[in-house]
Biopython code that builds the backbone (N, CA, C, O; Angstrom):
import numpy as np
from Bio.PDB.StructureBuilder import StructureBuilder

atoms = [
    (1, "UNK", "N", (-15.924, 14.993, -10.453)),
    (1, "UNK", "CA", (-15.521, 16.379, -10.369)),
    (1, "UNK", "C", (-15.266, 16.800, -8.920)),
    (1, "UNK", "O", (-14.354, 17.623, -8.995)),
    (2, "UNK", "N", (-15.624, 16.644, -7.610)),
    (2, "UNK", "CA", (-15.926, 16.469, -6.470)),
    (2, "UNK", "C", (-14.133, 16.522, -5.986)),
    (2, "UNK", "O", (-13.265, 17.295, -5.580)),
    (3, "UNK", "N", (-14.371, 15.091, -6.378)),
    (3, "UNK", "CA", (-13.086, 14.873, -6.013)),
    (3, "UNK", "C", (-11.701, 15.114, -6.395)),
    (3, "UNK", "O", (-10.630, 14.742, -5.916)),
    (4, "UNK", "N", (-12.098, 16.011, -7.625)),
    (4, "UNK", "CA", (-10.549, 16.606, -8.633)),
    (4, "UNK", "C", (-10.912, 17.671, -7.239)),
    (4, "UNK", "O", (-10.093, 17.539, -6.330)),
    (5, "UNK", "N", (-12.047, 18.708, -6.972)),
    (5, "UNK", "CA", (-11.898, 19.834, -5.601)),
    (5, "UNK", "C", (-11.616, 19.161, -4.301)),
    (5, "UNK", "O", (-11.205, 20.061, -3.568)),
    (6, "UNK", "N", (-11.625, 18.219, -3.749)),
    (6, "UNK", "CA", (-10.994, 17.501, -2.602)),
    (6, "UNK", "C", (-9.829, 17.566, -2.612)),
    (6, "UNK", "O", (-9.188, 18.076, -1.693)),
    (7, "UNK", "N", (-9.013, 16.765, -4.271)),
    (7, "UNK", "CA", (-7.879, 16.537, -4.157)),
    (7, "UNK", "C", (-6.786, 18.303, -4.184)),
    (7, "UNK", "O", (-5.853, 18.725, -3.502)),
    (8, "UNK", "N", (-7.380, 18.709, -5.056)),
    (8, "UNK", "CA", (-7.070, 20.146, -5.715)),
    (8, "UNK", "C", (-6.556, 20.652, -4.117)),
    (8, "UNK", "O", (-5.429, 20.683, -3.623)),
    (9, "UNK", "N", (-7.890, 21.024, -3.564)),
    (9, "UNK", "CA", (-7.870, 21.912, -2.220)),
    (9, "UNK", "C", (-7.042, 21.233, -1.043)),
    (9, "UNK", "O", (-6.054, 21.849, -0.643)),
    (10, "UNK", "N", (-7.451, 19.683, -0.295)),
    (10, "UNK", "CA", (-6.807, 19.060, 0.625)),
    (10, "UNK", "C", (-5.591, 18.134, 0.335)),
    (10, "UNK", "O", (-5.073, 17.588, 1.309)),
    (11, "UNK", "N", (-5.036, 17.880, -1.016)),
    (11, "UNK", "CA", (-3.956, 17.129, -0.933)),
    (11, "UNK", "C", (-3.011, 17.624, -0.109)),
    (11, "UNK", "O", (-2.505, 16.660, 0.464)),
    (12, "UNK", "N", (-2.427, 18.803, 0.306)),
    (12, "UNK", "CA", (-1.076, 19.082, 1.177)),
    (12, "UNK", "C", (-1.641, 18.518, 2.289)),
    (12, "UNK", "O", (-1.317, 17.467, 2.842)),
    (13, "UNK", "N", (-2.607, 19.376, 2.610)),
    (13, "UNK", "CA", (-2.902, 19.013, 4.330)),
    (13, "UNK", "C", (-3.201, 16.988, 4.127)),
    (13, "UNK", "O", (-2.532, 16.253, 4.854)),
    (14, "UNK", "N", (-3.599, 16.739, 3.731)),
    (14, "UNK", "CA", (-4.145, 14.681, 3.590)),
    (14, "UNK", "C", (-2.631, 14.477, 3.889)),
    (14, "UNK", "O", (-2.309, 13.956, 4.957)),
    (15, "UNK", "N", (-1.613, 14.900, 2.914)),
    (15, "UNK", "CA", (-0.461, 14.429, 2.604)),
    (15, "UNK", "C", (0.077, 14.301, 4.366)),
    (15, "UNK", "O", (0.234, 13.305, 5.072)),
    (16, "UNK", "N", (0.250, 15.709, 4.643)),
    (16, "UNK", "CA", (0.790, 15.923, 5.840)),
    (16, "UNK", "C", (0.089, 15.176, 6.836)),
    (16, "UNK", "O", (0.748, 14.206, 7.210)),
    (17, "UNK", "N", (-0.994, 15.293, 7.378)),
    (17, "UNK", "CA", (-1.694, 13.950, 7.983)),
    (17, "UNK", "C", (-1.357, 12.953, 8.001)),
    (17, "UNK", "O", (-1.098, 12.484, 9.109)),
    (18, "UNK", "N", (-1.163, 12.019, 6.678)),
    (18, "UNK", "CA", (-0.706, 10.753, 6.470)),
    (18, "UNK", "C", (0.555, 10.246, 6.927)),
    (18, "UNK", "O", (0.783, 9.116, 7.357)),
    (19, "UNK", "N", (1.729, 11.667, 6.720)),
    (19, "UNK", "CA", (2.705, 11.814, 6.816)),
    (19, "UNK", "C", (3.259, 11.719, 8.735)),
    (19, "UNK", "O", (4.172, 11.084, 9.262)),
    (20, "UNK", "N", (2.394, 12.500, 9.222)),
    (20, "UNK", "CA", (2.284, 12.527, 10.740)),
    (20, "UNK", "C", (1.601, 11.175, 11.500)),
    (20, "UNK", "O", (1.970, 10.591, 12.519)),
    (21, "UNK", "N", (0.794, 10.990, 10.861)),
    (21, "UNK", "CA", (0.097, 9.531, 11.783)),
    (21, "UNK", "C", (0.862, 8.178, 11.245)),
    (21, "UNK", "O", (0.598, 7.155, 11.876)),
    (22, "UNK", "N", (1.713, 8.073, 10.227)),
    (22, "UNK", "CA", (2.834, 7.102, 9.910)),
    (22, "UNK", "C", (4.717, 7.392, 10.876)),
    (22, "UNK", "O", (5.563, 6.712, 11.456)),
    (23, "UNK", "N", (4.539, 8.440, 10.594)),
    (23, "UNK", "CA", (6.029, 9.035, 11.179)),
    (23, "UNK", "C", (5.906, 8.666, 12.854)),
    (23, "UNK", "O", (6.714, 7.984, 13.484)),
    (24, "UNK", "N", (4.840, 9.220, 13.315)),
    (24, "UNK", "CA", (4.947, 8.938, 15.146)),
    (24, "UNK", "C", (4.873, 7.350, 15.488)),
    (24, "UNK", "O", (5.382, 6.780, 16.453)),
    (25, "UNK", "N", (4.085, 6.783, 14.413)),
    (25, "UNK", "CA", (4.253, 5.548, 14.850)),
    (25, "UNK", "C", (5.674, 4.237, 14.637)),
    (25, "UNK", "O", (5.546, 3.147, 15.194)),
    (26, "UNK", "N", (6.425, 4.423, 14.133)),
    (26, "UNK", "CA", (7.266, 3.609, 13.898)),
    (26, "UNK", "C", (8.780, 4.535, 14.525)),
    (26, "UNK", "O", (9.916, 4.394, 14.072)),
    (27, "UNK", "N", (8.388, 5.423, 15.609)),
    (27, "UNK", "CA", (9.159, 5.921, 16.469)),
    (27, "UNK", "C", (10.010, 5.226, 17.502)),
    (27, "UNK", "O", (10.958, 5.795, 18.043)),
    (28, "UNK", "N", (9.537, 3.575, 17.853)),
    (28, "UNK", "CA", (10.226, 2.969, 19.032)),
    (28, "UNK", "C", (10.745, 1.428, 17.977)),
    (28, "UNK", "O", (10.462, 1.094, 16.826)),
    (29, "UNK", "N", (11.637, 0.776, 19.098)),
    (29, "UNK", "CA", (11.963, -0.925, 18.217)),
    (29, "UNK", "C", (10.377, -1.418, 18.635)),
    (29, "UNK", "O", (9.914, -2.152, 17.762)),
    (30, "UNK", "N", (9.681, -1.237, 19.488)),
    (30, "UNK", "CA", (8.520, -2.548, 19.849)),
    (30, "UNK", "C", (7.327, -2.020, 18.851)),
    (30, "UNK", "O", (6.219, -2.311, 19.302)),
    (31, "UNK", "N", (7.303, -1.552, 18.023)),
    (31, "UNK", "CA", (6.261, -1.218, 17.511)),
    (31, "UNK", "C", (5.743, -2.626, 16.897)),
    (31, "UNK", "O", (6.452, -3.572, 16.555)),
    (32, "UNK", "N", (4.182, -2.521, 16.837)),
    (32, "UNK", "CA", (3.958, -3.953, 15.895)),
    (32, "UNK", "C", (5.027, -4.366, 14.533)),
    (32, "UNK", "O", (5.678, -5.397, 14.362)),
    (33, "UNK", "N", (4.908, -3.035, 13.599)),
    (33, "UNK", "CA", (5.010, -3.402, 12.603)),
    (33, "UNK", "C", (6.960, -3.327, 12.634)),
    (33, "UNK", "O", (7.590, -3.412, 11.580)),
    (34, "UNK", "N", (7.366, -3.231, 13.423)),
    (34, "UNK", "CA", (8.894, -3.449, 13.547)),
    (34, "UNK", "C", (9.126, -4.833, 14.019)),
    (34, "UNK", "O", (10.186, -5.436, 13.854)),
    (35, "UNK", "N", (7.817, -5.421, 14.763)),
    (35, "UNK", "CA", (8.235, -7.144, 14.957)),
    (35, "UNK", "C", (7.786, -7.828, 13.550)),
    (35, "UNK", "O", (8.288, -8.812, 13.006)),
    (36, "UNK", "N", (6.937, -7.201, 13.213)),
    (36, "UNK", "CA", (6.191, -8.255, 12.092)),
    (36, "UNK", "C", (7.741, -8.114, 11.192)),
    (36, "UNK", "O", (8.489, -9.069, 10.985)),
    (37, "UNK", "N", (7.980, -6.759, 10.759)),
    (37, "UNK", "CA", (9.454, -7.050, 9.998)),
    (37, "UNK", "C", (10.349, -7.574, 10.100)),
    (37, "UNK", "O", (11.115, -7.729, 9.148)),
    (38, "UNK", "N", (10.610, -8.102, 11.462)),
    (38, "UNK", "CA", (11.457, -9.250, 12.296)),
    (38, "UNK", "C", (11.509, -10.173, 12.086)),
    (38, "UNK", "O", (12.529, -10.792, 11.785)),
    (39, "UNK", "N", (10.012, -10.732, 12.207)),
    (39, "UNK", "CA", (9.435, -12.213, 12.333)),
    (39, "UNK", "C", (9.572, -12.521, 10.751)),
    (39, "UNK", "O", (9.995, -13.615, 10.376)),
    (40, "UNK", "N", (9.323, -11.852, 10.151)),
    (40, "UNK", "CA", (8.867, -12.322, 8.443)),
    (40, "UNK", "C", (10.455, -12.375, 8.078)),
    (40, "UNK", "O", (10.932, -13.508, 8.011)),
    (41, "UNK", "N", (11.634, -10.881, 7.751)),
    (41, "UNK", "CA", (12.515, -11.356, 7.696)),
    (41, "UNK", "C", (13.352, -12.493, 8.014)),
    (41, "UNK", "O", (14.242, -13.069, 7.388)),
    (42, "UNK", "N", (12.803, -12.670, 9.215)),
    (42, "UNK", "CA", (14.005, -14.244, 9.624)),
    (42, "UNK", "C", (13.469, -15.528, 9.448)),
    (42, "UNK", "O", (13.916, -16.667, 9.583)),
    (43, "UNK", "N", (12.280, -14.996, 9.074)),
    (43, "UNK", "CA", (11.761, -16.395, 8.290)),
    (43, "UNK", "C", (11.791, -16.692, 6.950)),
    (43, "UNK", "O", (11.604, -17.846, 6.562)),
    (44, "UNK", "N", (12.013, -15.748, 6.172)),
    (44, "UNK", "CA", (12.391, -15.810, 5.074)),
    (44, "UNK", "C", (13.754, -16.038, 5.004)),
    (44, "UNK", "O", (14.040, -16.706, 4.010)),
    (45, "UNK", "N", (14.757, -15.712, 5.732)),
    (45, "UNK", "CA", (16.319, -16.000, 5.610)),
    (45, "UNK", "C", (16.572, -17.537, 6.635)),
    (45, "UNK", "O", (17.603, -18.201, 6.744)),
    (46, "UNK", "N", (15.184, -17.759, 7.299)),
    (46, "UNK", "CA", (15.283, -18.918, 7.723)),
    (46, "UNK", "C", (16.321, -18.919, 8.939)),
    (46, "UNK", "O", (17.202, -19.763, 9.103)),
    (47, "UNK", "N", (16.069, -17.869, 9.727)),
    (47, "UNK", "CA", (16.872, -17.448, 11.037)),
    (47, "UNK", "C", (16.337, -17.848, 12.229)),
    (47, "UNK", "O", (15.142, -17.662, 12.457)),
    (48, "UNK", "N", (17.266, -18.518, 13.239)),
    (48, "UNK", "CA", (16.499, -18.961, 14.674)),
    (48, "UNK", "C", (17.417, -18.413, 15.626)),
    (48, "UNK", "O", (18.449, -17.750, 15.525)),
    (49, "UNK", "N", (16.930, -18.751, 16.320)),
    (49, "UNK", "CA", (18.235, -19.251, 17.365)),
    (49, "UNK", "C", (18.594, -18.089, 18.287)),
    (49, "UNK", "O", (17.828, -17.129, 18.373)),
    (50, "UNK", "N", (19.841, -18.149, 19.046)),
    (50, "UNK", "CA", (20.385, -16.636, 19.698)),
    (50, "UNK", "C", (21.292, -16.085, 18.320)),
    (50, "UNK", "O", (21.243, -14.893, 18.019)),
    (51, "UNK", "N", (21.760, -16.638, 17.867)),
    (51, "UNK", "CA", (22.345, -15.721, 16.437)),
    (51, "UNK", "C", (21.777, -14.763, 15.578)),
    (51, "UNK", "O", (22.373, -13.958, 14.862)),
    (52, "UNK", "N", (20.220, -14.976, 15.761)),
    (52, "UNK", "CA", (19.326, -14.310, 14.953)),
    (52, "UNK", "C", (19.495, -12.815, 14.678)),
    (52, "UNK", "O", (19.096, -12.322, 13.623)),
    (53, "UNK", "N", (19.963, -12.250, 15.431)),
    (53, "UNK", "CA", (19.923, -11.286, 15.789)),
    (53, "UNK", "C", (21.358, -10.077, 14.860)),
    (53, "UNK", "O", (21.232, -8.950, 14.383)),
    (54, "UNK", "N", (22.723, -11.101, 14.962)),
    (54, "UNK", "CA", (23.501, -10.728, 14.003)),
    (54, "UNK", "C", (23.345, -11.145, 12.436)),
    (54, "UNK", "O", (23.453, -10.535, 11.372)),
    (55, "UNK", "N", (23.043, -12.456, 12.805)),
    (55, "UNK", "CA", (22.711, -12.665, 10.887)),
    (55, "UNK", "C", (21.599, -12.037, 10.503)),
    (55, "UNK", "O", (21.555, -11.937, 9.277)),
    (56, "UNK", "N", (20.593, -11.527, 11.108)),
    (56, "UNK", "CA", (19.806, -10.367, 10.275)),
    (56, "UNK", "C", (19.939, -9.282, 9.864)),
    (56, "UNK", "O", (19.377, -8.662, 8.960)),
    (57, "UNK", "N", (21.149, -8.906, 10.943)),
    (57, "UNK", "CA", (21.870, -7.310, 10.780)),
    (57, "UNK", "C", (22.489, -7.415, 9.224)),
    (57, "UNK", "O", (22.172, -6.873, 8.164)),
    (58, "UNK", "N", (23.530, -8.382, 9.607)),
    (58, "UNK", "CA", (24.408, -8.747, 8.254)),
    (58, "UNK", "C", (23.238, -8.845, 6.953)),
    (58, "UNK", "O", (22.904, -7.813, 6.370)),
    (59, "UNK", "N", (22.719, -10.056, 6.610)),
    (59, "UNK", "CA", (21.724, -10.543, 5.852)),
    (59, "UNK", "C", (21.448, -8.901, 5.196)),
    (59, "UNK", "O", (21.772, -8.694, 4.027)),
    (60, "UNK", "N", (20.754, -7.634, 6.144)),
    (60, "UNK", "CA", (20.480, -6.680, 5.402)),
    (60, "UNK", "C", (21.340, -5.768, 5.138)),
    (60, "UNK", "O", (21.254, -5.122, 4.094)),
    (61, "UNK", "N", (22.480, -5.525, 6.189)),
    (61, "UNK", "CA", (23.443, -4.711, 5.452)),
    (61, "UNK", "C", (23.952, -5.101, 4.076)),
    (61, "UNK", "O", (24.193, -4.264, 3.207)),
    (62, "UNK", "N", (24.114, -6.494, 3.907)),
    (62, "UNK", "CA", (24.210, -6.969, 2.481)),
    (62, "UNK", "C", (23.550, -6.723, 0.920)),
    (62, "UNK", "O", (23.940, -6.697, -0.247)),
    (63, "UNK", "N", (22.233, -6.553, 1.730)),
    (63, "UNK", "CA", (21.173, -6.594, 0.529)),
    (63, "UNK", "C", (21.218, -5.438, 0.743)),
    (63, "UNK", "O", (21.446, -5.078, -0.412)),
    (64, "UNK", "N", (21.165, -4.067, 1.596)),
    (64, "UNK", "CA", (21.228, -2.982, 1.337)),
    (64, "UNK", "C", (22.284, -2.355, 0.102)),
    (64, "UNK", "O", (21.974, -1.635, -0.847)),
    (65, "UNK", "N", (23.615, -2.892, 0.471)),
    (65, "UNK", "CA", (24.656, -2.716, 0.025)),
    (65, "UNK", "C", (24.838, -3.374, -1.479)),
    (65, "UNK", "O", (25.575, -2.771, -2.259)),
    (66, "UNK", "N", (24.320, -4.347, -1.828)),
    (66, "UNK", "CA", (24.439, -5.255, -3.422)),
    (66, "UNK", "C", (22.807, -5.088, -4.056)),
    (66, "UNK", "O", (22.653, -5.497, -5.206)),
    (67, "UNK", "N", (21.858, -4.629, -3.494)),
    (67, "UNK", "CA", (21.009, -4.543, -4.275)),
    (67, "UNK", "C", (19.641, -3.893, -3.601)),
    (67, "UNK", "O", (18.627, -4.563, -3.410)),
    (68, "UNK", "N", (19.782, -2.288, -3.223)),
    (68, "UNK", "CA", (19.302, -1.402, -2.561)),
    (68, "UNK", "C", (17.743, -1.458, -3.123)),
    (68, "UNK", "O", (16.863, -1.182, -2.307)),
    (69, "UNK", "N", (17.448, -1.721, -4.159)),
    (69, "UNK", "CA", (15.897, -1.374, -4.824)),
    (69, "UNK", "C", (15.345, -2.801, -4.099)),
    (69, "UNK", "O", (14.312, -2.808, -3.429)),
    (70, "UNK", "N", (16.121, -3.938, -4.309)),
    (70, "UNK", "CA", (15.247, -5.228, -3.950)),
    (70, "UNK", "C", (14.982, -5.057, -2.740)),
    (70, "UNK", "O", (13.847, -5.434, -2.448)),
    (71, "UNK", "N", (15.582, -4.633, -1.902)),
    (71, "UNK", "CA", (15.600, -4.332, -0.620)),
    (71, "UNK", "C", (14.188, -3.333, -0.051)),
    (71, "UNK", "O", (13.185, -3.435, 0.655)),
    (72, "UNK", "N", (14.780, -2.531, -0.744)),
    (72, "UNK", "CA", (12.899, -1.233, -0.954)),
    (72, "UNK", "C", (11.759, -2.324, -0.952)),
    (72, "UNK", "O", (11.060, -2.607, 0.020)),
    (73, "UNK", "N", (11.686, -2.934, -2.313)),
    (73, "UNK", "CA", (11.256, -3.798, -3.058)),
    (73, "UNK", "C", (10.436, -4.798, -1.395)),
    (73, "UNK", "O", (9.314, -4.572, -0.940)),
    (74, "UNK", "N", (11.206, -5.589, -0.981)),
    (74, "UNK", "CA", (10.794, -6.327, -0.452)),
    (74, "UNK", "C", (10.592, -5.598, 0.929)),
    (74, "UNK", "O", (9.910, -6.480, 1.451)),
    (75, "UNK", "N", (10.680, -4.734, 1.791)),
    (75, "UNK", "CA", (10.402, -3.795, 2.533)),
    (75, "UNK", "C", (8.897, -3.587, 2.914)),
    (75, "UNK", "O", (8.121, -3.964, 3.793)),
    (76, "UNK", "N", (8.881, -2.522, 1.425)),
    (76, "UNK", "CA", (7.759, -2.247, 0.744)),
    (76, "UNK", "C", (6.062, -2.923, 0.653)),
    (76, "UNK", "O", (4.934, -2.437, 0.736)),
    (77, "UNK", "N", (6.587, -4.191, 0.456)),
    (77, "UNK", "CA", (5.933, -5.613, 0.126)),
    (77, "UNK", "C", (5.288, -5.936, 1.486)),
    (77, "UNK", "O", (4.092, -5.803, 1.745)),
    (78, "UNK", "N", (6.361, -6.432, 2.415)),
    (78, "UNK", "CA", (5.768, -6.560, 3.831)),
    (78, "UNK", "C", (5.467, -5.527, 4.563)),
    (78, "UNK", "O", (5.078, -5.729, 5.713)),
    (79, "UNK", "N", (5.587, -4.087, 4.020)),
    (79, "UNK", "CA", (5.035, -3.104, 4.953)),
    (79, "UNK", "C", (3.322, -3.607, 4.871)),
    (79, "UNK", "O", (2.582, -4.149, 5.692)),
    (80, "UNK", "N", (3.116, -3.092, 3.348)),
    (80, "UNK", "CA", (2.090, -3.231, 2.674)),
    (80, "UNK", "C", (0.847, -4.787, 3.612)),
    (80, "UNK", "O", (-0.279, -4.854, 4.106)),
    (81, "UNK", "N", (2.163, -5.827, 3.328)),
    (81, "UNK", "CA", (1.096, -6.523, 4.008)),
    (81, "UNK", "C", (0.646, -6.998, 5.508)),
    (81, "UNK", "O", (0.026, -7.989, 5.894)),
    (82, "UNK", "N", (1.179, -5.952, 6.151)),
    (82, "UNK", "CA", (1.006, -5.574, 7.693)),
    (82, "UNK", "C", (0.060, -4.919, 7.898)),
    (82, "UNK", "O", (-0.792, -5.138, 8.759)),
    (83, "UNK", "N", (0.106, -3.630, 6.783)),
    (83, "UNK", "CA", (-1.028, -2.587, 6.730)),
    (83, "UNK", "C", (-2.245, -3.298, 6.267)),
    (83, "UNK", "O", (-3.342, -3.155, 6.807)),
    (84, "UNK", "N", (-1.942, -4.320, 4.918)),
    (84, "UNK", "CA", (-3.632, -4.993, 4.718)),
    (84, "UNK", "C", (-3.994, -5.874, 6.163)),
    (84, "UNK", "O", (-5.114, -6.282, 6.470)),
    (85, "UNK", "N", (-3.367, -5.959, 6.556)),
    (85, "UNK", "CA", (-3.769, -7.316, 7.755)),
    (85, "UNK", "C", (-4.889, -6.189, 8.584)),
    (85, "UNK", "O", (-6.095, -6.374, 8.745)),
    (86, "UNK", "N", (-4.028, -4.927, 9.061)),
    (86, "UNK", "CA", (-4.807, -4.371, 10.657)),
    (86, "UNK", "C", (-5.490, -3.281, 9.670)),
    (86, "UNK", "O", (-6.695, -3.370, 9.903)),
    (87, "UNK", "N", (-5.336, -2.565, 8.948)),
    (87, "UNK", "CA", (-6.215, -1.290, 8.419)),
    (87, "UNK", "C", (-7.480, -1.590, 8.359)),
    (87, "UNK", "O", (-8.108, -0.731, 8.978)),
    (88, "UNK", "N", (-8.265, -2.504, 7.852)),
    (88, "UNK", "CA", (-10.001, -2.498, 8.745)),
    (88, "UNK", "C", (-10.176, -2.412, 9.810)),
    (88, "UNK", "O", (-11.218, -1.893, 10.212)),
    (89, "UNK", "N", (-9.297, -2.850, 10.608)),
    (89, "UNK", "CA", (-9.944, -2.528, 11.837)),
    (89, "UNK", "C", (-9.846, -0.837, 12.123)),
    (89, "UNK", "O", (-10.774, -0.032, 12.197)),
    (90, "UNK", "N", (-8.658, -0.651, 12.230)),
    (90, "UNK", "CA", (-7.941, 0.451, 12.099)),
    (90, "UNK", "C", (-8.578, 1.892, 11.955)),
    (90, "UNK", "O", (-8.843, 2.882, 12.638)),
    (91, "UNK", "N", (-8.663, 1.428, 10.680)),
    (91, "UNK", "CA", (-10.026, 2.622, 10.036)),
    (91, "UNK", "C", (-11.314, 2.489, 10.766)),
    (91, "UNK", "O", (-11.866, 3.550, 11.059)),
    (92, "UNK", "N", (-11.624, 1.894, 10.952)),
    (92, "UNK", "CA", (-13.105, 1.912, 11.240)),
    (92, "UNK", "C", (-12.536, 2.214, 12.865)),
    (92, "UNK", "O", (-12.788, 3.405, 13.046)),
    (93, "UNK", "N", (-12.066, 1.815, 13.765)),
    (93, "UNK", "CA", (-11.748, 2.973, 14.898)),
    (93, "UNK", "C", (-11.454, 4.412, 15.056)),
    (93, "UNK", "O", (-11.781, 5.185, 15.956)),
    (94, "UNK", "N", (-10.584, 4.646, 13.701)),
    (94, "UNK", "CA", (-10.398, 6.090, 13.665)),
    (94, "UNK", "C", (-11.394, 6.839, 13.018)),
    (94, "UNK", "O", (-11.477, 8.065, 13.094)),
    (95, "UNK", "N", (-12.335, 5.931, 12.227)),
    (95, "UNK", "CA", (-13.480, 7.116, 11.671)),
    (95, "UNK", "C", (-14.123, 7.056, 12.778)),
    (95, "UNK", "O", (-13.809, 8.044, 13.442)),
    (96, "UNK", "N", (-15.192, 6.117, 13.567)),
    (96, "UNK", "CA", (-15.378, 6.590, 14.609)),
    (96, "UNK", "C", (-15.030, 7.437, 15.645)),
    (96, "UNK", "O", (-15.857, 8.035, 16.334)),
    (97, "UNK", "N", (-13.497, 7.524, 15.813)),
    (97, "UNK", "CA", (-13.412, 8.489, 16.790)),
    (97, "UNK", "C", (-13.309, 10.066, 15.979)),
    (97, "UNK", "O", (-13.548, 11.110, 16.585)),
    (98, "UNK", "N", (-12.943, 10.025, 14.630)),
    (98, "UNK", "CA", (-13.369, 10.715, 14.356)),
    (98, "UNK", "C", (-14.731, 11.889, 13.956)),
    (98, "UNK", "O", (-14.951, 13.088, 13.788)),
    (99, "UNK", "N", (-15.295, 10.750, 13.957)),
    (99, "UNK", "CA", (-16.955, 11.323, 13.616)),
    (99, "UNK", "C", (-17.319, 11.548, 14.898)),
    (99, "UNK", "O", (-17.806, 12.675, 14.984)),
    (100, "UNK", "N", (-17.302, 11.009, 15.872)),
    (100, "UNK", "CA", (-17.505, 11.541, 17.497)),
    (100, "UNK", "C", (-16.944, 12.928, 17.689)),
    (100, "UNK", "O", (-17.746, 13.714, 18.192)),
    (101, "UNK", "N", (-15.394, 13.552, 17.317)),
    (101, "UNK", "CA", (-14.940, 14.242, 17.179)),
    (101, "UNK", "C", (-16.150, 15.607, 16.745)),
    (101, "UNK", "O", (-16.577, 16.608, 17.320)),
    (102, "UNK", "N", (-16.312, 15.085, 15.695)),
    (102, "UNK", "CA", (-16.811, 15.878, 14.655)),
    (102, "UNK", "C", (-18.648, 16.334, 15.202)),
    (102, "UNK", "O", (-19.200, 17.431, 15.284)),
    (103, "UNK", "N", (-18.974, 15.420, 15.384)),
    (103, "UNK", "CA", (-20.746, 15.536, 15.820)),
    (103, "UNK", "C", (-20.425, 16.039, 17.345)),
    (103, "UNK", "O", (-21.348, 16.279, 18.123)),
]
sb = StructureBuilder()
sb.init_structure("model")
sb.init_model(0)
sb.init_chain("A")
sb.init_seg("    ")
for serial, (resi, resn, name, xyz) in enumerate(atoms, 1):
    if name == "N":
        sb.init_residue(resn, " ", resi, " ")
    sb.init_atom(name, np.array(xyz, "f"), 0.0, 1.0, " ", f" {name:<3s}", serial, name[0])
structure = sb.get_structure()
């Protein structure tokens, strides 16, 4: 019951939070999780070299263009498993600095 009044009362504001501490971060190309999407894509299309760089462009304008959900789809997938990799640590830094915050 607790938590139907958590969700009830703080879902906008959680939402918006979530929404803000995801949005600022994937603001620049060097972000971690913009290499990890790099590295994994061109290893999955099996990309090296100095070319790498146009055949990945292509590779996704393609799949954007012939099959937009798989694309989500697999996006999605490796966001996800970027976020399982660092979010323990992650969390447990930000509750701390949060609870410091807070006390």
């Amino acid at each position: 019951m607790s938590n139907t009044v958590i969700l009830r009362l703080l879902e906008p504001m959680i939402i918006s939070i979530l929404s803000n501490m995801f949005r600022s971060e994937i603001l620049h190309e060097n972000h971690p999780l913009i290499s990890f999407l790099e590295q994994r894509l061109s290893r999955i299309w099996a990309l090296s070299g100095g070319l790498r760089c146009p055949e990945l462009e292509g590779k996704l304008v393609e799949l954007r263009r012939s099959s937009p959900d798989k694309l989500k789809e697999l996006v999605e997938q490796l966001v996800k498993e970027y976020y399982g990799k660092i979010q323990p640590t992650r969390t447990i830094k930000k509750r701390r600095e949060v609870v410091e915050a807070v006390v």
